[in-house]
BADOTI-44842 format. One record per residue: residue number from 1; residue in three letters; x, y, z of N, C-alpha, C in turn. Coordinates in Angstrom, 3 decimals. Atoms other than C-alpha are relative to their C-alpha. Layout:
REM residues N
<r n="NUM" res="ALA" n_u="X" n_v="Y" n_w="Z" ca_u="X" ca_v="Y" ca_w="Z" c_u="X" c_v="Y" c_w="Z"/>
...
This chain:
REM residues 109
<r n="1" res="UNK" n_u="0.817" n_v="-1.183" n_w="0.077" ca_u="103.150" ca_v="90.019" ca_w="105.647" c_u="-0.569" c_v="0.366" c_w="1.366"/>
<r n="2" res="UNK" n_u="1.118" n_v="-0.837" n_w="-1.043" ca_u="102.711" ca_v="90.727" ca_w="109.015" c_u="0.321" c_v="1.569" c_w="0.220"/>
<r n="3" res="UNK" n_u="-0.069" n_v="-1.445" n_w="-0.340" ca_u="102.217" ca_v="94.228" ca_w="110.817" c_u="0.283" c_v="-0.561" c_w="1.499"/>
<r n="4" res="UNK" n_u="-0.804" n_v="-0.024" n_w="-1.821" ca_u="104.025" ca_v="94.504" ca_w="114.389" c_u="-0.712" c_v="0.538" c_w="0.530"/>
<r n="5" res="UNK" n_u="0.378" n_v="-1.082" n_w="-1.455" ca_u="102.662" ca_v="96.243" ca_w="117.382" c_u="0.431" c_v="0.064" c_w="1.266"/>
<r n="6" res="UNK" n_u="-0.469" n_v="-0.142" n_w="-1.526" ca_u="104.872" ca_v="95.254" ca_w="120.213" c_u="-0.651" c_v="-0.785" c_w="0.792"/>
<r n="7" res="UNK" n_u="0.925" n_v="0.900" n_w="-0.653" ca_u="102.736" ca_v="94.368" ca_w="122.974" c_u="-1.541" c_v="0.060" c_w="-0.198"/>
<r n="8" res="UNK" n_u="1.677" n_v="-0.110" n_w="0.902" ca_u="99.538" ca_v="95.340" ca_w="121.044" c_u="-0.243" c_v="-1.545" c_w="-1.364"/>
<r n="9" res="UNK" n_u="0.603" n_v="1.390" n_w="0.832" ca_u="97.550" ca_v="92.814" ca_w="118.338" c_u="1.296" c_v="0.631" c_w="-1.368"/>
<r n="10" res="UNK" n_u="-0.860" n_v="-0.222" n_w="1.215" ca_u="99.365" ca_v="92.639" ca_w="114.837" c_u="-1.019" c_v="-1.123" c_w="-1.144"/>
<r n="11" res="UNK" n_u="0.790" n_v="0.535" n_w="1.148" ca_u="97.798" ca_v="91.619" ca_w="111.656" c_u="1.778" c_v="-1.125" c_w="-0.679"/>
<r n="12" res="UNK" n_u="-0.143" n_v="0.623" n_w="0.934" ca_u="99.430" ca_v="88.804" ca_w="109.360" c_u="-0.940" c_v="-1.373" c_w="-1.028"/>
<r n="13" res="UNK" n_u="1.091" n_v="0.533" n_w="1.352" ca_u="97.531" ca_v="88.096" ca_w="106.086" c_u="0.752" c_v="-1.378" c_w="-1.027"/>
<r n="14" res="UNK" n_u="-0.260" n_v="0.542" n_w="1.433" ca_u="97.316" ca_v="85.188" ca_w="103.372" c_u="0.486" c_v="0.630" c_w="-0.957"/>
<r n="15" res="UNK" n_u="-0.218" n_v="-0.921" n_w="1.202" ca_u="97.514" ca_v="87.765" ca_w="101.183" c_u="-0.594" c_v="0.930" c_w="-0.072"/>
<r n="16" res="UNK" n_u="0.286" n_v="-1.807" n_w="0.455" ca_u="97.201" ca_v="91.446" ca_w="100.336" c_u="-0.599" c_v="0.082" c_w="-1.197"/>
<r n="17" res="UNK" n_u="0.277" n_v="0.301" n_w="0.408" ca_u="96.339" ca_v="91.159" ca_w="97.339" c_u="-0.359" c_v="-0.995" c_w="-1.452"/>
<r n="18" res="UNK" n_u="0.628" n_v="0.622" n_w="0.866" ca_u="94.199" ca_v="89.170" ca_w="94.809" c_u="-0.750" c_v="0.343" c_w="-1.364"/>
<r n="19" res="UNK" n_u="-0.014" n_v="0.128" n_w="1.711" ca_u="94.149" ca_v="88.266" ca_w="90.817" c_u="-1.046" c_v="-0.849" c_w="-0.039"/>
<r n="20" res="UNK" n_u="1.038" n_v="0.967" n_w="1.041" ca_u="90.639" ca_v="87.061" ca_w="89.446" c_u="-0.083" c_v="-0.322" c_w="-1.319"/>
<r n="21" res="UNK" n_u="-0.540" n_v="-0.032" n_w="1.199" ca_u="92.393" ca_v="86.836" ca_w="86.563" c_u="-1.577" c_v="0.351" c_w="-1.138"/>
<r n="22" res="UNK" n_u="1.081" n_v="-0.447" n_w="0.656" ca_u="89.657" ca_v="86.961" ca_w="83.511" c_u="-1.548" c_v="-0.656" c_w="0.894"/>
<r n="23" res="UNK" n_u="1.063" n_v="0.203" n_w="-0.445" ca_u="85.915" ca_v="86.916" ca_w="84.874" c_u="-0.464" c_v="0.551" c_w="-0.533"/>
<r n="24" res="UNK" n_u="0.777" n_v="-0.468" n_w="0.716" ca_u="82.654" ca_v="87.259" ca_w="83.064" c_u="-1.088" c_v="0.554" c_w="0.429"/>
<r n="25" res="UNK" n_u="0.773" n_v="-0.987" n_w="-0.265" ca_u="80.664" ca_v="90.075" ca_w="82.839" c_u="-1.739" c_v="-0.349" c_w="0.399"/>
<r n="26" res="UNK" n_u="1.841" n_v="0.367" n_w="-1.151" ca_u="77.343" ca_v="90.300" ca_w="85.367" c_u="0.744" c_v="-1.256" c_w="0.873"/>
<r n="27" res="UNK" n_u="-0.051" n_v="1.417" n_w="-0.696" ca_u="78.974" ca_v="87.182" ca_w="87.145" c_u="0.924" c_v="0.653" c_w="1.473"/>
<r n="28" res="UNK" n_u="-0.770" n_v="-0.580" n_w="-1.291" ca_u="79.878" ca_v="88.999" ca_w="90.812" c_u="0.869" c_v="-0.815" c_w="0.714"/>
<r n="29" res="UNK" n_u="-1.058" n_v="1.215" n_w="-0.285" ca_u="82.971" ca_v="87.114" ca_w="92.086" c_u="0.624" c_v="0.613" c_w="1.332"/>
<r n="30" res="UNK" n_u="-0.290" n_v="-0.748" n_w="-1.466" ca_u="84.069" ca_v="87.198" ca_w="95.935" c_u="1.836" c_v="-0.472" c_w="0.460"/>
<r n="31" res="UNK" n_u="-1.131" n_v="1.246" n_w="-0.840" ca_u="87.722" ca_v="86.267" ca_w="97.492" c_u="-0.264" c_v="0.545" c_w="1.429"/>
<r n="32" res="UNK" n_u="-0.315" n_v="0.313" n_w="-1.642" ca_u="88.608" ca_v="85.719" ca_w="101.458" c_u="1.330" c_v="0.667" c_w="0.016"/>
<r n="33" res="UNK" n_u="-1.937" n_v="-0.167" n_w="-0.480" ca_u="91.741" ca_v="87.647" ca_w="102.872" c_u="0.179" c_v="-0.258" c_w="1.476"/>
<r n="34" res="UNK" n_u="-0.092" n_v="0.880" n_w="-1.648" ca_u="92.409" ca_v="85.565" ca_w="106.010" c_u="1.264" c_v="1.051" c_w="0.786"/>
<r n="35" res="UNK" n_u="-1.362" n_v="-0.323" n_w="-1.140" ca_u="94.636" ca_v="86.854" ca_w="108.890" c_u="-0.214" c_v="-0.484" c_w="1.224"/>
<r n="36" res="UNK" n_u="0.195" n_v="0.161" n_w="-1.832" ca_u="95.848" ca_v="86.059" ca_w="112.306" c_u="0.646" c_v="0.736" c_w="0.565"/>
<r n="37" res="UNK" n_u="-0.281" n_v="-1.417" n_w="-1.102" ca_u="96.016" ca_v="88.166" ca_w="115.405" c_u="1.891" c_v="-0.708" c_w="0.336"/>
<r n="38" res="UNK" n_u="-1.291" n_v="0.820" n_w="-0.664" ca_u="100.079" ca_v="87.141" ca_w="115.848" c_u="0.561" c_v="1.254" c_w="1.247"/>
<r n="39" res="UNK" n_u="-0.112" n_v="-1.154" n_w="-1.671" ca_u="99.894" ca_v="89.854" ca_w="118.622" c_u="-0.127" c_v="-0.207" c_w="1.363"/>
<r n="40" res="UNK" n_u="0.426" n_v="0.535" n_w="-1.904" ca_u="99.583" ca_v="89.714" ca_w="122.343" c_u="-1.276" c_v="0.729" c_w="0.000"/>
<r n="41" res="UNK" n_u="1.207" n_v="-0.931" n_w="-0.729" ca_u="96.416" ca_v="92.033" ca_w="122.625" c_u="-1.377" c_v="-0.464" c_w="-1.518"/>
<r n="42" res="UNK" n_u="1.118" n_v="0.254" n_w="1.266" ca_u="92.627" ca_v="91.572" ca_w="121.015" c_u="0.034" c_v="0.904" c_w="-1.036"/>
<r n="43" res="UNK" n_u="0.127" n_v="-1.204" n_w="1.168" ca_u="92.843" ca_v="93.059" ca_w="117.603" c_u="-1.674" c_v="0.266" c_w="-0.377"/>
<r n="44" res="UNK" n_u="1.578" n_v="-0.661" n_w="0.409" ca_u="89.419" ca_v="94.777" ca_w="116.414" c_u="0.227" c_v="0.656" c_w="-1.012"/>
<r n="45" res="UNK" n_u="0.064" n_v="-0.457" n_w="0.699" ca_u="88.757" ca_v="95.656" ca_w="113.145" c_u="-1.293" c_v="1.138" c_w="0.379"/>
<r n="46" res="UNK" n_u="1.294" n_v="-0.816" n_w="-0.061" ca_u="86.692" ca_v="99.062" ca_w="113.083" c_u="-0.760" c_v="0.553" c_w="-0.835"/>
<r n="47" res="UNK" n_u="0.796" n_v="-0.430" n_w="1.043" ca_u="86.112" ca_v="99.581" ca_w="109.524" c_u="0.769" c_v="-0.048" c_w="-1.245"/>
<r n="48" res="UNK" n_u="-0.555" n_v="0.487" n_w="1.656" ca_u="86.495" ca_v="98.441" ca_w="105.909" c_u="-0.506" c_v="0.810" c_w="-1.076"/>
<r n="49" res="UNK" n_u="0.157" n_v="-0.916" n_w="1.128" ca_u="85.987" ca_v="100.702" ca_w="102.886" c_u="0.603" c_v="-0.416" c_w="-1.449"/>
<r n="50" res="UNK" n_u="-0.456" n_v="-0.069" n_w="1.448" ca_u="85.820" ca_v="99.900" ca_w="99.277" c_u="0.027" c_v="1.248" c_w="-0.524"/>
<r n="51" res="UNK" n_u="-0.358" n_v="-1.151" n_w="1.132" ca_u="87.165" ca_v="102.331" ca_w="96.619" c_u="-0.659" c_v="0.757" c_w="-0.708"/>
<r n="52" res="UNK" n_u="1.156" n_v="-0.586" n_w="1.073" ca_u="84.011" ca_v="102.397" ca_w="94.678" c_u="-1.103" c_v="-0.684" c_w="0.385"/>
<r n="53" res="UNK" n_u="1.413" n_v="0.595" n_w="-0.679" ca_u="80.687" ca_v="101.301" ca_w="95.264" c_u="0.115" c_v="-1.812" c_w="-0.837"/>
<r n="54" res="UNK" n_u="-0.178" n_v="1.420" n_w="0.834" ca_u="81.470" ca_v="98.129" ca_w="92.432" c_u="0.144" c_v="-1.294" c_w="1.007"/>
<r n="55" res="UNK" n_u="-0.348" n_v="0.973" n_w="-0.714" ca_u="83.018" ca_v="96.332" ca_w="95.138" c_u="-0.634" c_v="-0.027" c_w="1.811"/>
<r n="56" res="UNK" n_u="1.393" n_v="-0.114" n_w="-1.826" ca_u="80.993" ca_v="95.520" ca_w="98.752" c_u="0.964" c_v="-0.893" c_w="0.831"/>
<r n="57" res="UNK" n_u="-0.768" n_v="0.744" n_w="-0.775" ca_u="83.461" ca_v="94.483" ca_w="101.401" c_u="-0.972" c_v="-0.318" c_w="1.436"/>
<r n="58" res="UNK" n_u="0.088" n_v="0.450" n_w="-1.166" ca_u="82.767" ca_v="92.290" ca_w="104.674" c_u="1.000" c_v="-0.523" c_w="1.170"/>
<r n="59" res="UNK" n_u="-0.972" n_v="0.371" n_w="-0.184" ca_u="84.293" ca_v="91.504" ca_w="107.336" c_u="0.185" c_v="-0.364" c_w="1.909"/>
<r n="60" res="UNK" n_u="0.264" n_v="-0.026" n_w="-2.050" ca_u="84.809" ca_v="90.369" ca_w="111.745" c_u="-0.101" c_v="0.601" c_w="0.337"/>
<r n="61" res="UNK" n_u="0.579" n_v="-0.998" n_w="-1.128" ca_u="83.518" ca_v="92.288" ca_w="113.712" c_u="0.320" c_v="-0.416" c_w="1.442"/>
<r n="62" res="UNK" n_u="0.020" n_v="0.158" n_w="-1.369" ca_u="84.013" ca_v="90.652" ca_w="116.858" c_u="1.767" c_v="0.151" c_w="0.175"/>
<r n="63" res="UNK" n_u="-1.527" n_v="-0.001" n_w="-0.461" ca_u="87.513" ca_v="91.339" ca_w="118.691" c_u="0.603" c_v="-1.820" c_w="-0.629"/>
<r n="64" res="UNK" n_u="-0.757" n_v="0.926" n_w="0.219" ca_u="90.109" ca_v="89.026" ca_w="117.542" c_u="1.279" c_v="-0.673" c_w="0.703"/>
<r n="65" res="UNK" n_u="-0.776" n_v="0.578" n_w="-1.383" ca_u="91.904" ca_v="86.999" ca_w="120.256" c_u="1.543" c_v="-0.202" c_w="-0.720"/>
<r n="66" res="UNK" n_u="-1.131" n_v="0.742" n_w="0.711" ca_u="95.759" ca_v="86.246" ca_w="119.576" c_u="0.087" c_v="-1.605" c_w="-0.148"/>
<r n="67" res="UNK" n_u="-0.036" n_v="1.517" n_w="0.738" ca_u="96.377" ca_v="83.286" ca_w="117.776" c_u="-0.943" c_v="-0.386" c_w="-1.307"/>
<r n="68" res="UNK" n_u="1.367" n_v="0.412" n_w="0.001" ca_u="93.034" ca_v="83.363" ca_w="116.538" c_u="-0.062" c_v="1.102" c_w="-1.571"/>
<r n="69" res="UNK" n_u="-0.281" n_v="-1.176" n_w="0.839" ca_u="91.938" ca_v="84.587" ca_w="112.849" c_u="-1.087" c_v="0.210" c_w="-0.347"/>
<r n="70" res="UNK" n_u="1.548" n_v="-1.331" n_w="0.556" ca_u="89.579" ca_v="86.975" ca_w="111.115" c_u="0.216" c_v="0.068" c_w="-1.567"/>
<r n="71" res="UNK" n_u="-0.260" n_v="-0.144" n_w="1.323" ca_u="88.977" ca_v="87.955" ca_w="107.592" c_u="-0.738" c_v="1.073" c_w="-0.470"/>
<r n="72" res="UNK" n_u="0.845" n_v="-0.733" n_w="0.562" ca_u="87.536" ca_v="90.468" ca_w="105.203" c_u="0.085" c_v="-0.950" c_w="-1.374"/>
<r n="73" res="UNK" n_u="0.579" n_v="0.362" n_w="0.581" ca_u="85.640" ca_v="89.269" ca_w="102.353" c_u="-0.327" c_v="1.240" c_w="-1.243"/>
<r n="74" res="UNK" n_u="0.443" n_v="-0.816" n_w="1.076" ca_u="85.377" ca_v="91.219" ca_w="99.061" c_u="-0.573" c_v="-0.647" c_w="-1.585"/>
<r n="75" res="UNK" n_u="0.770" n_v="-0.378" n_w="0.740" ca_u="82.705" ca_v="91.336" ca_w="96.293" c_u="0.076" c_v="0.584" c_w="-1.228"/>
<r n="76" res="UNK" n_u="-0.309" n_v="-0.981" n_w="0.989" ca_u="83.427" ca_v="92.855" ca_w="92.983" c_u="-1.028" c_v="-0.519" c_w="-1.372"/>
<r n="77" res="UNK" n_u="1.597" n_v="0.495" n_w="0.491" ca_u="79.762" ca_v="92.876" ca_w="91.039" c_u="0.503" c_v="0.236" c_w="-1.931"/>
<r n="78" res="UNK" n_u="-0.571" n_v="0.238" n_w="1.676" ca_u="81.727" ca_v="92.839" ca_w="87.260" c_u="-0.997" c_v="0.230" c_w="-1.057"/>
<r n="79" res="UNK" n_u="0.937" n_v="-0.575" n_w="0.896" ca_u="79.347" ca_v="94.992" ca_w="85.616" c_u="0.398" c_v="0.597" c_w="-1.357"/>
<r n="80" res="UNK" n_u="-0.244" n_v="-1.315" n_w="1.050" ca_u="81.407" ca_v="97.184" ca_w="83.079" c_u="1.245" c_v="-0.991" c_w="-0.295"/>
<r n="81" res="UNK" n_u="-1.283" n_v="0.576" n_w="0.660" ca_u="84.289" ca_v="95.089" ca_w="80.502" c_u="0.931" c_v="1.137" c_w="0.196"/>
<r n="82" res="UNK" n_u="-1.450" n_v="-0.067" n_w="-0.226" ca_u="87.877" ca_v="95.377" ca_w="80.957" c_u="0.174" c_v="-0.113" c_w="1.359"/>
<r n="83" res="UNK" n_u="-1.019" n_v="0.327" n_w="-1.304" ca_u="90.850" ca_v="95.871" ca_w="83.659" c_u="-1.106" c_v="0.659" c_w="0.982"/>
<r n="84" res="UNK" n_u="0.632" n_v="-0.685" n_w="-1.278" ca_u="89.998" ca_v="96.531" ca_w="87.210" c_u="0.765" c_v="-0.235" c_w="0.751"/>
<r n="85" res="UNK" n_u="-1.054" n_v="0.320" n_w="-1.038" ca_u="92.516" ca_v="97.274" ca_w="89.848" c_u="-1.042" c_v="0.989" c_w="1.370"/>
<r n="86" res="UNK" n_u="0.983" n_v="-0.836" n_w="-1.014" ca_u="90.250" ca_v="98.251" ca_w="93.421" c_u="0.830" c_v="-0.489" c_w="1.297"/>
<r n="87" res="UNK" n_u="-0.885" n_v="0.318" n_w="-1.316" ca_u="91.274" ca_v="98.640" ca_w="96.742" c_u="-0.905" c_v="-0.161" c_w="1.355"/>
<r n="88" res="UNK" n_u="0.761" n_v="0.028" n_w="-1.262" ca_u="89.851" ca_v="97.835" ca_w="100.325" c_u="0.864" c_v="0.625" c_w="1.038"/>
<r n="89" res="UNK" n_u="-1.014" n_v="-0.583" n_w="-1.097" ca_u="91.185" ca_v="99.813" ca_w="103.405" c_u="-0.666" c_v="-0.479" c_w="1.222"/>
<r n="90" res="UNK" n_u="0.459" n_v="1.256" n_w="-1.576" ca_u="90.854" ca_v="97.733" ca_w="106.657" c_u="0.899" c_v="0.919" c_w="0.987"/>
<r n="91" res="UNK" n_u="-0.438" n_v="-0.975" n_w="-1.087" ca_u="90.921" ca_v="100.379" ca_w="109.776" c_u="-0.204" c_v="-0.735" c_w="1.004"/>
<r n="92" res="UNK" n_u="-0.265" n_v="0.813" n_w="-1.015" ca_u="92.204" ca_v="98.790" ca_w="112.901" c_u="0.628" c_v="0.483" c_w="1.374"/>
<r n="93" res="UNK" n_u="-0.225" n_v="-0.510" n_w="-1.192" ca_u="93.202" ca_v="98.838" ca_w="116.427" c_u="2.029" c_v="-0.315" c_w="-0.019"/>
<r n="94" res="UNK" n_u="-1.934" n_v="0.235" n_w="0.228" ca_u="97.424" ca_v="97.745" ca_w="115.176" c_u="0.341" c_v="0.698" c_w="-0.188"/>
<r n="95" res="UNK" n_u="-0.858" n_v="-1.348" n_w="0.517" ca_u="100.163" ca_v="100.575" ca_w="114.994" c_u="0.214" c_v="-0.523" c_w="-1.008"/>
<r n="96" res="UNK" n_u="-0.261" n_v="-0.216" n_w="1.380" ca_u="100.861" ca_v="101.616" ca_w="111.474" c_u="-0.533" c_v="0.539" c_w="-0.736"/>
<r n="97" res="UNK" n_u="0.705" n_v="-0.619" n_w="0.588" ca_u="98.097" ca_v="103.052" ca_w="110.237" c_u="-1.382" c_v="-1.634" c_w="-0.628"/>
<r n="98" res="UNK" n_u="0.754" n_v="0.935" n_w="0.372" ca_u="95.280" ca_v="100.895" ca_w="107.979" c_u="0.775" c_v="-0.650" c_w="-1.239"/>
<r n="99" res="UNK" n_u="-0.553" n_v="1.850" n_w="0.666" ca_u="96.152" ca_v="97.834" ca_w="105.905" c_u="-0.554" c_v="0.792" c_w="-1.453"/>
<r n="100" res="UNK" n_u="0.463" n_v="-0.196" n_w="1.577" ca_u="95.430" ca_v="98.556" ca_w="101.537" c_u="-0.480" c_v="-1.603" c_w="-0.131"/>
<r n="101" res="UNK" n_u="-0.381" n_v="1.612" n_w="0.264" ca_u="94.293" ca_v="94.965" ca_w="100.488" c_u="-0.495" c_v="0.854" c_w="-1.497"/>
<r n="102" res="UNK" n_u="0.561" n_v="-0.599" n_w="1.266" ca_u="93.748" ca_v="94.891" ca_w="96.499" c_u="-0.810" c_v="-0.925" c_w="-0.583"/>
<r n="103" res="UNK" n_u="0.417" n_v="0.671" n_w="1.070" ca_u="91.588" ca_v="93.236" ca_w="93.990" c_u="0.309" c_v="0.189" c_w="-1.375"/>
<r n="104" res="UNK" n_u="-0.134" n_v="-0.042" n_w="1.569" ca_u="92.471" ca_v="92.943" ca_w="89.942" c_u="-1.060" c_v="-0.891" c_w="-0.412"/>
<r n="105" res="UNK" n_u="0.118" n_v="0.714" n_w="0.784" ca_u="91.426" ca_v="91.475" ca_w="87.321" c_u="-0.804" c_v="0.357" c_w="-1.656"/>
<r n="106" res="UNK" n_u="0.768" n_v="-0.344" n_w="1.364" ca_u="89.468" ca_v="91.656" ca_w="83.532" c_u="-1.538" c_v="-0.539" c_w="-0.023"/>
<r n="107" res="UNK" n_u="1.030" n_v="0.523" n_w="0.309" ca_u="85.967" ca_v="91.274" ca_w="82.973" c_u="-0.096" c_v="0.299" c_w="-1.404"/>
<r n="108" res="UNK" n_u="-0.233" n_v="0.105" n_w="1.471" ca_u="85.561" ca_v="90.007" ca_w="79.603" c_u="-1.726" c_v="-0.469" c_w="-0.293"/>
<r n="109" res="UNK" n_u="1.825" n_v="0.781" n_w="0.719" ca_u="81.832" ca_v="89.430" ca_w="77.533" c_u="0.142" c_v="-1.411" c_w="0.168"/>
């Protein structure tokens, strides 16, 4: 899963995305989406955006050296039963545009 850039930074992730399979309602549940810079140049994330307010993403801020990795961190506060498919958009300094990562899963009573 990586993203190229040549002689610029490049993202490759653990994973895009993540299944909290069933989780119970009111119980806010977080995962980690790790990456490393496999680029020649410092990558910099400049901005993460959840889908809906439900979910509260975090995430490095400081330049990211090659070799070297970073992560965003998402939140999904499992207020309202059933499915949930949400998305995070991670805006960056790598050609291609920004990264989708996803979250699923069911909150059940």
């Amino acid at each position: 899963m990586a993203q190229s850039a040549g002689k610029g930074p490049a993202f490759k992730w653990n994973e895009t995305e993540h299944d909290f399979g069933k989780i119970k309602k009111g119980v806010p549940v977080t995962t980690t989406f790790s990456y490393t810079n496999v680029g020649k140049a410092p990558l910099s994330v400049t901005d993460v955006k959840a889908s809906c307010g439900c979910t509260a993403p975090d995430y490095t801020k400081e330049l990211v050296a090659p070799g070297k990795t970073g992560n965003v961190k998402a939140t999904y506060n499992a207020a309202s039963p059933g499915t949930f498919l949400k998305s995070i958009t991670v805006t960056s300094n790598v050609e291609g545009g920004p990264v989708i990562l996803t979250i699923k899963g069911e909150v059940v009573d």
